[in-house]
Backbone bond lengths (Angstrom), bond angles and torsions (degrees), N, CA, C in turn:
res aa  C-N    CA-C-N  psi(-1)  N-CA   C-N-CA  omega(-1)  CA-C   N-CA-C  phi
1 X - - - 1.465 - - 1.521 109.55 -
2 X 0.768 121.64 132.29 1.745 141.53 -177.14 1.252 112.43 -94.15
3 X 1.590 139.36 125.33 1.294 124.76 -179.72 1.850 93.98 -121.21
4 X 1.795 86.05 151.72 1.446 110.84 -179.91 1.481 117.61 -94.18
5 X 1.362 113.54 139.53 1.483 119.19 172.76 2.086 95.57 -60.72
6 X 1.065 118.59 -176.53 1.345 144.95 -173.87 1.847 92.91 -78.06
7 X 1.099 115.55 -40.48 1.520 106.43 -146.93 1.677 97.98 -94.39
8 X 2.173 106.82 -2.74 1.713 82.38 -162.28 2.018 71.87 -125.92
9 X 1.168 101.90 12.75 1.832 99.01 164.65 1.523 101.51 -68.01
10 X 1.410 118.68 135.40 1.663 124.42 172.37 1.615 89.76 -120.71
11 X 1.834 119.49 168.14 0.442 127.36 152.30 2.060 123.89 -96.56
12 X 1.330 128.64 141.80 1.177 114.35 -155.80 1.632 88.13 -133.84
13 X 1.471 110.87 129.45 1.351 108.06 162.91 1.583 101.95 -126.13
14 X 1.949 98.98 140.12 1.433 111.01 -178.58 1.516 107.50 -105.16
15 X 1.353 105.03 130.38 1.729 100.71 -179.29 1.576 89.22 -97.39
16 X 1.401 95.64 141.99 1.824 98.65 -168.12 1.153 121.53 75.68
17 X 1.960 102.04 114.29 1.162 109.50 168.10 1.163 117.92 -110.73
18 X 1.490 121.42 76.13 1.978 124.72 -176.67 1.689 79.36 -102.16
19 X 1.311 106.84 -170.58 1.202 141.69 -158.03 2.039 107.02 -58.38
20 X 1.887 84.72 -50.87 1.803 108.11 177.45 1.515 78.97 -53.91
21 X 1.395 116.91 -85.21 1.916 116.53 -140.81 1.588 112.95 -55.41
22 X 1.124 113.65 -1.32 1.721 124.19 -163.90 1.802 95.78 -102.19
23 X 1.348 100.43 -44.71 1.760 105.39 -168.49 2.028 91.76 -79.16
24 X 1.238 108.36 -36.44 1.656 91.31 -176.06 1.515 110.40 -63.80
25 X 1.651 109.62 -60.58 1.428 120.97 159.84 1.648 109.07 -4.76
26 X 1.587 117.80 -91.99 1.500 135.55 -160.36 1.726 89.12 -62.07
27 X 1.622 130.37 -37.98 1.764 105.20 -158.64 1.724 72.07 -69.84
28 X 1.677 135.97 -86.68 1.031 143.74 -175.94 1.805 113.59 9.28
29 X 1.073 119.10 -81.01 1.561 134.47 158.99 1.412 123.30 -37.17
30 X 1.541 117.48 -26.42 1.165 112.05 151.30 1.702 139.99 -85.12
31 X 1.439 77.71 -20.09 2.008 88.61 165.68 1.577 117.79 -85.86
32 X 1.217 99.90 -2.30 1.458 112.94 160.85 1.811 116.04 92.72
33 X 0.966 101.66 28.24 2.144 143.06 164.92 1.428 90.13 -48.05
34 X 1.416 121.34 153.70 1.494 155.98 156.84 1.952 95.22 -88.26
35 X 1.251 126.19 90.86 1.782 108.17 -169.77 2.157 68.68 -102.62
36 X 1.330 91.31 162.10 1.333 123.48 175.74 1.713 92.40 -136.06
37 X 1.396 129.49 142.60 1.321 142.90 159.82 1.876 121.80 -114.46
38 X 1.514 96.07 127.23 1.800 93.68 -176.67 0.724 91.46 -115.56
39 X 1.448 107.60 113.54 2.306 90.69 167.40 2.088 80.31 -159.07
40 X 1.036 106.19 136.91 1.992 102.13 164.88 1.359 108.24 -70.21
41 X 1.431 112.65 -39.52 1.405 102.96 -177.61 1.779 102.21 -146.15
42 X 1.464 107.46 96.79 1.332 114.16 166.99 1.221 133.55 -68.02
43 X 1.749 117.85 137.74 1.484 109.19 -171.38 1.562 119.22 93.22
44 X 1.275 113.88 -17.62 1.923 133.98 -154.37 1.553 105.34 -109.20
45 X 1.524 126.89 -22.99 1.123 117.99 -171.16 1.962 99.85 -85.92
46 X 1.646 100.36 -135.77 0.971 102.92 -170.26 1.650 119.48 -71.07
47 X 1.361 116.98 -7.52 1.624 116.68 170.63 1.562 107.10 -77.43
48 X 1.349 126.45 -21.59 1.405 116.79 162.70 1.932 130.67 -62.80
49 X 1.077 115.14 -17.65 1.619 104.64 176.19 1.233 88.86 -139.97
50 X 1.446 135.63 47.79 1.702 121.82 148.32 1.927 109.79 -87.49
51 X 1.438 94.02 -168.33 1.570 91.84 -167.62 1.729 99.63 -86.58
52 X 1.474 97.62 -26.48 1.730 72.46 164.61 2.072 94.74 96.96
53 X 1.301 114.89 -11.92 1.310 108.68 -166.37 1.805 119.06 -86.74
54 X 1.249 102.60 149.32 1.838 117.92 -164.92 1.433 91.07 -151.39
55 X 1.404 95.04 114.83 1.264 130.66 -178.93 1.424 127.43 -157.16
56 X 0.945 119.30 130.97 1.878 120.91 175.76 1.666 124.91 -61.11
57 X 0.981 89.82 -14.26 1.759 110.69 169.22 1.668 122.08 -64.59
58 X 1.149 111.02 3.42 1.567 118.28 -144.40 2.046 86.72 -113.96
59 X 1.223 113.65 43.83 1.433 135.24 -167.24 1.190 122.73 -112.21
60 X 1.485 118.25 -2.82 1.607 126.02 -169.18 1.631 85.41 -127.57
61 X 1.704 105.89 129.45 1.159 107.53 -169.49 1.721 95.81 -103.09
62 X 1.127 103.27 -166.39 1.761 102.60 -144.07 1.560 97.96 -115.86
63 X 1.567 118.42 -14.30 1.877 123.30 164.72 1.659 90.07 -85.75
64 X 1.284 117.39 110.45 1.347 115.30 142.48 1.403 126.33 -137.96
65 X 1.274 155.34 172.48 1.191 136.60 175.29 1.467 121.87 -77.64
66 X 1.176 112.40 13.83 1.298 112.19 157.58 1.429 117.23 -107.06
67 X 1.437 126.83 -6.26 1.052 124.66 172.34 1.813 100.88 -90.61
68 X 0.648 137.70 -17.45 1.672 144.53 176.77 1.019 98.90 -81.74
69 X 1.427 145.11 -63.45 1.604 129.67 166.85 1.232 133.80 -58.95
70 X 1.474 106.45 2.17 1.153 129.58 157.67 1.762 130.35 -71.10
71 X 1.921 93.08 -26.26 1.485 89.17 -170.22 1.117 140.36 -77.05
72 X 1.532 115.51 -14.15 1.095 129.98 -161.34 1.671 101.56 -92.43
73 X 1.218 120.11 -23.90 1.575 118.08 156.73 1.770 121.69 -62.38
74 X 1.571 102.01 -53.93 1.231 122.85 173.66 2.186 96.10 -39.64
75 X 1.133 92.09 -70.80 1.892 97.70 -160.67 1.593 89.27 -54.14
76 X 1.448 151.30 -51.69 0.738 153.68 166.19 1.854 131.24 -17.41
77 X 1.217 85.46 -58.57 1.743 100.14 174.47 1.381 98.96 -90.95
78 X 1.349 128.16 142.11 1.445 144.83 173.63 1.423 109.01 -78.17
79 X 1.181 125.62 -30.03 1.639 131.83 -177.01 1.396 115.87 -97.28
80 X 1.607 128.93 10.71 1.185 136.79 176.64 1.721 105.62 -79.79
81 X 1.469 94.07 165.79 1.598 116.22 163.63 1.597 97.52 -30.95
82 X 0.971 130.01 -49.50 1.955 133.63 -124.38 1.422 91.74 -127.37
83 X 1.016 141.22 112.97 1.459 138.22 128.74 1.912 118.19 -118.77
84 X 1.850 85.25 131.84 1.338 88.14 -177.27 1.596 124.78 -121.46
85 X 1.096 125.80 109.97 1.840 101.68 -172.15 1.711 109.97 -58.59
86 X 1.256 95.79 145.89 1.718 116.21 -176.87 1.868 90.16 -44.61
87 X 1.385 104.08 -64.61 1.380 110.55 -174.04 1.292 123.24 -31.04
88 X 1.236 116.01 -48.47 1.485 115.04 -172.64 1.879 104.99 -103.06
89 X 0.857 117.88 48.93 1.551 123.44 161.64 1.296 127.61 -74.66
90 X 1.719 101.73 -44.97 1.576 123.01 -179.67 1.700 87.26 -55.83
91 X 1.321 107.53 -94.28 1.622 126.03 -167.27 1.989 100.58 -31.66
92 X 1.034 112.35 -15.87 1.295 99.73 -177.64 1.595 111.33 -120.10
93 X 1.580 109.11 31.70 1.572 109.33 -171.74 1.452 95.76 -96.22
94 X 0.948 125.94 -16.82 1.835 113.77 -167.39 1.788 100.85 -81.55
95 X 1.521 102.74 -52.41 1.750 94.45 175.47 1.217 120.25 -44.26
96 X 1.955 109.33 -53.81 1.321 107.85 -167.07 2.001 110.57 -72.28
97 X 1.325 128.89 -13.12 0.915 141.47 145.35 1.955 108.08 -46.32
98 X 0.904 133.78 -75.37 1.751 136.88 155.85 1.468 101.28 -17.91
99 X 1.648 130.97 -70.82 0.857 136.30 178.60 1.163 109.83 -40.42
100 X 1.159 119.14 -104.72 1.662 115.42 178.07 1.316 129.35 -13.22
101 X 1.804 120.81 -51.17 1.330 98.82 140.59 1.403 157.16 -15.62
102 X 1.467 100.05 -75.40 1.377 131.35 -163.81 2.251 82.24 -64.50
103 X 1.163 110.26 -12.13 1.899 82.73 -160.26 2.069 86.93 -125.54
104 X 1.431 94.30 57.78 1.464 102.83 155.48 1.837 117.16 -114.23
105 X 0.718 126.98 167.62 1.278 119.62 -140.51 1.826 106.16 -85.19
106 X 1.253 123.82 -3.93 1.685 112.90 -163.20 1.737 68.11 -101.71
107 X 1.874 118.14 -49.13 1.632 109.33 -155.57 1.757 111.82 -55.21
108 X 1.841 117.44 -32.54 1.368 108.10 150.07 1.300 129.85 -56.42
109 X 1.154 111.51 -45.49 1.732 97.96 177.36 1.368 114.61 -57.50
110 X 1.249 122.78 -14.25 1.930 115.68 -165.27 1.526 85.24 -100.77
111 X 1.099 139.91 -21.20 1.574 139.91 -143.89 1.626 104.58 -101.65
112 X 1.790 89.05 -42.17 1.780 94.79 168.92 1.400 106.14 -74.52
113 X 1.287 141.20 -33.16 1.624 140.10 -143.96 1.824 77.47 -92.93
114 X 0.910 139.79 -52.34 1.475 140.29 164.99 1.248 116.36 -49.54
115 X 0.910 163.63 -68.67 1.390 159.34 88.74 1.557 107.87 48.90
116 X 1.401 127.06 -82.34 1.226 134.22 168.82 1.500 112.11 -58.76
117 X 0.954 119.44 0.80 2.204 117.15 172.70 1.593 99.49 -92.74
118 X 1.165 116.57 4.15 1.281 119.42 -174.91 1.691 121.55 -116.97
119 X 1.659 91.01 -65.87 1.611 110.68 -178.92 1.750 100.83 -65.82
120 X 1.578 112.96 -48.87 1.765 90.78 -171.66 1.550 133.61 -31.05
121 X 1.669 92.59 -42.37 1.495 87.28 -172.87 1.396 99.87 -101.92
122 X 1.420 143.38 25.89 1.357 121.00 -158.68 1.586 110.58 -84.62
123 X 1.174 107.14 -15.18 2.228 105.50 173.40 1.309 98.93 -78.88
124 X 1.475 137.63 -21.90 1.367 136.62 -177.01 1.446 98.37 -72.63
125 X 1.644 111.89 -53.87 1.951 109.50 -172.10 1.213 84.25 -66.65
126 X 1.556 144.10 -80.28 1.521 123.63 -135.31 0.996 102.56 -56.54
127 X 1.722 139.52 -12.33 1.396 112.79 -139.60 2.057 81.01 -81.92
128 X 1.254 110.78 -67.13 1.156 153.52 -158.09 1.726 90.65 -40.35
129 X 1.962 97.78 -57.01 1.535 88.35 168.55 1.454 136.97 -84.09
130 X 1.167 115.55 7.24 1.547 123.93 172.93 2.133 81.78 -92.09
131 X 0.789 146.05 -121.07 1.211 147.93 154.39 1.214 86.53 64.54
132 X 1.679 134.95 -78.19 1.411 144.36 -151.15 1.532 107.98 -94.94
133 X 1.318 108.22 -16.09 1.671 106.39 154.40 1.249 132.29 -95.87
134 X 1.630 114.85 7.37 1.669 116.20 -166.45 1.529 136.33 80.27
135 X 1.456 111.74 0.04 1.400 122.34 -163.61 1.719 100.56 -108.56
136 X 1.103 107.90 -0.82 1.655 109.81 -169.84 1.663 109.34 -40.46
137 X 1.401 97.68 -33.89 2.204 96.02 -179.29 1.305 90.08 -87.63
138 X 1.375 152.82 56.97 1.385 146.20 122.23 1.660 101.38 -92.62
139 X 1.102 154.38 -88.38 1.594 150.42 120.15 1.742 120.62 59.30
140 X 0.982 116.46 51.75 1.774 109.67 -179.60 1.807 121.09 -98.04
141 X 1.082 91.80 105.15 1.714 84.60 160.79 1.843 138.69 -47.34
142 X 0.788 103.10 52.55 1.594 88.62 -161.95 1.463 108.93 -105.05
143 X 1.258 115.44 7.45 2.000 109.17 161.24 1.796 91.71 116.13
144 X 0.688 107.05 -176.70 1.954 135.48 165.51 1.411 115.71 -132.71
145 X 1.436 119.45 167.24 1.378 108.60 -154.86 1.417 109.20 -159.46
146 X 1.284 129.27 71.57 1.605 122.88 -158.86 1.289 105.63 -98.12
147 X 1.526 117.94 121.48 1.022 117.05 -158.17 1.973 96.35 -126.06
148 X 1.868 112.00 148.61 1.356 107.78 168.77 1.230 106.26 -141.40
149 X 1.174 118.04 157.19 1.389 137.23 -175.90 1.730 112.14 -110.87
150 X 0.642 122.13 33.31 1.850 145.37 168.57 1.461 107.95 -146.21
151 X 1.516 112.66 162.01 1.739 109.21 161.31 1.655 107.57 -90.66
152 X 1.829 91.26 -15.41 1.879 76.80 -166.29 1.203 101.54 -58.62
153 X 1.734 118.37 -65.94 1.007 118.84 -176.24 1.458 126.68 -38.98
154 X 1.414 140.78 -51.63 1.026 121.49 134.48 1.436 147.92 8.33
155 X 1.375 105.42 -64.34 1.431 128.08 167.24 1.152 99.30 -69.05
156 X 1.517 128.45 -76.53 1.696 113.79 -176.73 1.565 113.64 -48.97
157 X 1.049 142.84 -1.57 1.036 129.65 156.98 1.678 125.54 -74.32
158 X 1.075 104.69 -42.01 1.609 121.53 -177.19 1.486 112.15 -25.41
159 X 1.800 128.68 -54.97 1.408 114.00 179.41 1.519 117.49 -59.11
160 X 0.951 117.85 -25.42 1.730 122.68 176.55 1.981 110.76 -74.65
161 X 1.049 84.46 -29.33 1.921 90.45 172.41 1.629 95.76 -80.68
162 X 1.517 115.42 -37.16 1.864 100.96 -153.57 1.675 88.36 -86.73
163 X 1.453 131.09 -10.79 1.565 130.61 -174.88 1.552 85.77 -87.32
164 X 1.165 143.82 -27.19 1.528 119.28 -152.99 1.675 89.37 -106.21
165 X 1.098 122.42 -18.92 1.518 123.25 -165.88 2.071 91.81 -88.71
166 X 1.273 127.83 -33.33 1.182 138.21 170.37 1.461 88.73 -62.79
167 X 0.961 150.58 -90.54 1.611 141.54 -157.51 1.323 122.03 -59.78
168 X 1.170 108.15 0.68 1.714 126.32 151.69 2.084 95.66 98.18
169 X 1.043 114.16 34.79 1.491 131.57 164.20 1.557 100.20 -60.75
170 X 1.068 118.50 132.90 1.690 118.38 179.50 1.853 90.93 -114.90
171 X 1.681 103.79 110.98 1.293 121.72 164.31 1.696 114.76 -105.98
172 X 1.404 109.58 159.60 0.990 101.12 179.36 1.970 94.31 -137.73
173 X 1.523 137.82 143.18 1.252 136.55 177.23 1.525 106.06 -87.33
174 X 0.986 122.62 132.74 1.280 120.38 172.74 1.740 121.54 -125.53
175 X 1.130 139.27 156.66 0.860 140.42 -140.86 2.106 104.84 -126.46
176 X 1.176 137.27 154.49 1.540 125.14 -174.99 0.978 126.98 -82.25
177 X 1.814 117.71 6.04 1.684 119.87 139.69 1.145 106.75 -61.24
178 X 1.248 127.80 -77.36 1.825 126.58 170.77 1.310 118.72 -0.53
179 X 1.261 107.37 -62.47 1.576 123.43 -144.26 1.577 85.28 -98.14
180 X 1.271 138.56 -37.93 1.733 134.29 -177.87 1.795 107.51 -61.09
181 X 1.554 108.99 -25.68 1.337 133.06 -167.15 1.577 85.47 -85.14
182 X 1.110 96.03 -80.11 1.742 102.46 -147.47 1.411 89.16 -79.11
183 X 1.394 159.94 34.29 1.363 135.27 116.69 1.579 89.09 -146.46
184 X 1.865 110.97 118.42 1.390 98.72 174.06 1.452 129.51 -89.56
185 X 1.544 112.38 20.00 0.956 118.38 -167.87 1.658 116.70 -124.82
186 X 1.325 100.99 34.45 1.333 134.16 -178.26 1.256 96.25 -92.69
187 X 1.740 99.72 121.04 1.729 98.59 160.60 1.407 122.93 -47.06
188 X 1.167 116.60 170.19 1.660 113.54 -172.67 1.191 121.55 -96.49
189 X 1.856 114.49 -20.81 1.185 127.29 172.39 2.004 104.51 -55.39
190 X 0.933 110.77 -29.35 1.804 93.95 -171.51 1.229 104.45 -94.12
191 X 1.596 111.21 124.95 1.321 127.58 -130.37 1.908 76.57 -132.81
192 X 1.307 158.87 1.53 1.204 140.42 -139.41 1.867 95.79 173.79
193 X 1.264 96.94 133.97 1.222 103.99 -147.65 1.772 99.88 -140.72
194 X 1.859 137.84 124.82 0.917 116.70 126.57 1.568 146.33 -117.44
195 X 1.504 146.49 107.71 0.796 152.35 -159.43 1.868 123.94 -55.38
196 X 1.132 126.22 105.87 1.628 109.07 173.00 1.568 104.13 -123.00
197 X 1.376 111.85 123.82 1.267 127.66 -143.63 1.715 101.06 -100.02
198 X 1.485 117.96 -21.58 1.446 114.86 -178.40 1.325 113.35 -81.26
199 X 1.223 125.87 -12.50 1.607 150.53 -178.48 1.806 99.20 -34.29
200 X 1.060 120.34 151.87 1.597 116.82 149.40 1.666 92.08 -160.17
201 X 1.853 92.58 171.64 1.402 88.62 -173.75 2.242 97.47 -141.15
202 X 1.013 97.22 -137.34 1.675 82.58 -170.20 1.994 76.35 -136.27
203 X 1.498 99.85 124.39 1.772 90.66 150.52 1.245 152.50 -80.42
204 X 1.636 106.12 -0.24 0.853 119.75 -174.61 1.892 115.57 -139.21
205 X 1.220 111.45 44.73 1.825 107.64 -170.24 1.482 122.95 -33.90
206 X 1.671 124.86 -2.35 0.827 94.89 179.28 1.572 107.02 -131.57
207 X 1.648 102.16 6.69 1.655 110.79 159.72 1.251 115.85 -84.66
208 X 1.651 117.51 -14.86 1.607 120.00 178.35 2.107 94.27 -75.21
209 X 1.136 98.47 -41.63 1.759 88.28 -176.91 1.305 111.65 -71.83
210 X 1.081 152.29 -9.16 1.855 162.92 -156.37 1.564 82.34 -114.55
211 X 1.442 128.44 -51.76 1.676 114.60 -175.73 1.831 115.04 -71.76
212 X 1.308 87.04 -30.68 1.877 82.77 179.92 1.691 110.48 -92.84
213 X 1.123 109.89 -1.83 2.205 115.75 172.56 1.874 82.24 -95.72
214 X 1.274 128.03 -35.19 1.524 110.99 174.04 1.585 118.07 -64.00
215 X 1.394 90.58 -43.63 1.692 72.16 -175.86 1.526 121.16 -104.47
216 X 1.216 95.74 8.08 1.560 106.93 162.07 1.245 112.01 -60.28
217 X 2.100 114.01 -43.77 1.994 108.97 -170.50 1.493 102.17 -67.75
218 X 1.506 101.21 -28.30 1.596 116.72 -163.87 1.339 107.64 -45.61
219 X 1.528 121.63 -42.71 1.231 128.35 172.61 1.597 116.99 -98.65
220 X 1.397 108.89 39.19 1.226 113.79 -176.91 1.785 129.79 52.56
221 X 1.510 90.66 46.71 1.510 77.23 167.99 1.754 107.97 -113.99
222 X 1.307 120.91 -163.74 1.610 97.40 -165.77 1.940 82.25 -140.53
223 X 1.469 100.87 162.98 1.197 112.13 -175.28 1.718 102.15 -129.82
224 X 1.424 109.29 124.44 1.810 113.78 -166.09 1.856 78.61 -128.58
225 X 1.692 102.32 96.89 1.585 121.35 135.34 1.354 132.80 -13.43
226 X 1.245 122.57 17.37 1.494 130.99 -163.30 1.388 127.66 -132.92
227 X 1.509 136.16 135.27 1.258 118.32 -177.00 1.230 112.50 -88.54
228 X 1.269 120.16 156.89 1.833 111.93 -172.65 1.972 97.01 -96.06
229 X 0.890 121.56 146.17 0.925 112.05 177.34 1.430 144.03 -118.47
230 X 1.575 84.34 -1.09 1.818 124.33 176.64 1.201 109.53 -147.33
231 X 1.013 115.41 177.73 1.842 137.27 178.99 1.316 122.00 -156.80
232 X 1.078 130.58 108.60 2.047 139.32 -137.23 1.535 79.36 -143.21
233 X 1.821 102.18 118.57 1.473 96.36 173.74 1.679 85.18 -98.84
234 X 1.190 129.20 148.65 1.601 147.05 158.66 1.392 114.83 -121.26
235 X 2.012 106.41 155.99 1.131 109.31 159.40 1.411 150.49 -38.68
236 X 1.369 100.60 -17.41 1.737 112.51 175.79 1.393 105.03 -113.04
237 X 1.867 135.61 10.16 1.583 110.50 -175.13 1.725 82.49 145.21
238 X 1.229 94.25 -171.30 1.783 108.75 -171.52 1.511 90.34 -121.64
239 X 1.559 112.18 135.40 1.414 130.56 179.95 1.699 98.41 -95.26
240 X 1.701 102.05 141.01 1.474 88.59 161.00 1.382 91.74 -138.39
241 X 1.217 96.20 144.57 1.620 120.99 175.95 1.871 124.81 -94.73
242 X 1.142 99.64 105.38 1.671 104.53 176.11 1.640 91.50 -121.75
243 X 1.968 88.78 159.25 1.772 112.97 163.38 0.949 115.20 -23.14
244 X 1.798 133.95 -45.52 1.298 97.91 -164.64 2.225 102.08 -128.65
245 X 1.499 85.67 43.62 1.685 83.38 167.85 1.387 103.50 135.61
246 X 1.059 135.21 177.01 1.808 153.84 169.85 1.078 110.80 -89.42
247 X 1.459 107.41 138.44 1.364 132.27 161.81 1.392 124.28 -116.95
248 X 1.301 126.21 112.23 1.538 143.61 -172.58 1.508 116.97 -97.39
């Protein structure tokens, strides 16, 4: 932890307390920051029931041309990834126009190499930074595990395995002895298996956020129950406006 003279202390307020506003908060508070927290209920939104997973694998970006020849099945089935109302197609043609772009083949390669400046080391940063907040036994290494029950699918998966194995991702294929072994409580239909073993994930997403708003006060930062509901930049600072008054 690094401490600040008076003159290079700022004060920092985070609107949102998910997982992001809690981890800026606690690094912030340790460099010796004024953090202020807005959230009514921190830790509770969507960082509370995700999977919680940190892994280096997280390198195959999600415009590719196999996901675009994908769509017209996707919009098709009602229970897919993708549902779109007819209605809003117009209003949503310029992104998906972006999209299509973004998933030609050099804009994936720059998107994964970006992508991977981040995810490679990210079980190395959490480890180190859960470590300095106390939450380190939320934190398990125990691999990732993508599993299919078809070969196609399987097969359509493969360029996203051969992009993550290019960014130096250590996969391993496994087969449905493997996978009956190493989780026996795997339906039986998934017959095809790949393993990435440096993977870890959090067991608990929403006791890891209650440990980093702990040791965020720990170092004096403060948590205000409130949603902001505006943002007024002024001559003296940025105003934020919640229900029950301003904050300057």
């Amino acid at each position: 932890m690094s401490s600040l003279d008076e003159q290079a202390r700022i004060e920092v307020a985070l609107i949102g307390g998910g997982v992001i506003g809690l981890a800026c908060a606690f690094y912030l508070a340790q460099n010796g920051h004024e953090v202020v927290i807005f959230d009514p209920a921190p830790g509770r939104g969507a960082s509370y029931g995700n999977a919680g997973g940190i892994t280096p694998g997280w390198v195959a970006p999600t415009a590719t041309m196999a996901t675009l020849r994908a769509l017209p099945r996707m919009l098709a089935d009602p229970l897919s990834p993708l549902v779109i109302r007819p209605a809003y197609l117009p209003r949503l043609a310029p992104w998906l126009w972006q999209f299509a772009l973004s998933a030609r083949a050099h804009r994936v390669e720059a998107i994964s190499k970006a992508l991977a400046s981040i995810a490679m080391s990210s079980v190395q940063a959490w480890a180190a930074f859960a470590e300095d907040a106390g939450v380190s036994h939320l934190i398990r290494q125990q691999g990732l595990l993508y599993v299919y029950a078809k070969s196609q699918t399987r097969t359509g998966a493969q360029p996203a395995h051969d992009l993550r194995r290019k960014r130096g991702v250590l996969l391993h294929d496994v087969d449905q002895a493997w996978l009956q072994k190493f989780v026996p409580t795997l339906a039986p239909e998934y017959r095809y298996g790949v393993f990435a073993p440096d993977a870890a994930h959090v067991v608990d997403p929403g006791a890891l956020c209650d440990g980093l708003l702990n040791a965020t006060e720990s170092l004096g930062g403060r948590l205000q129950r409130l949603a902001v509901t505006d943002v007024a930049l002024e001559p003296t600072g940025v105003r934020l406006h919640t229900a029950k008054g301003s904050w300057l």
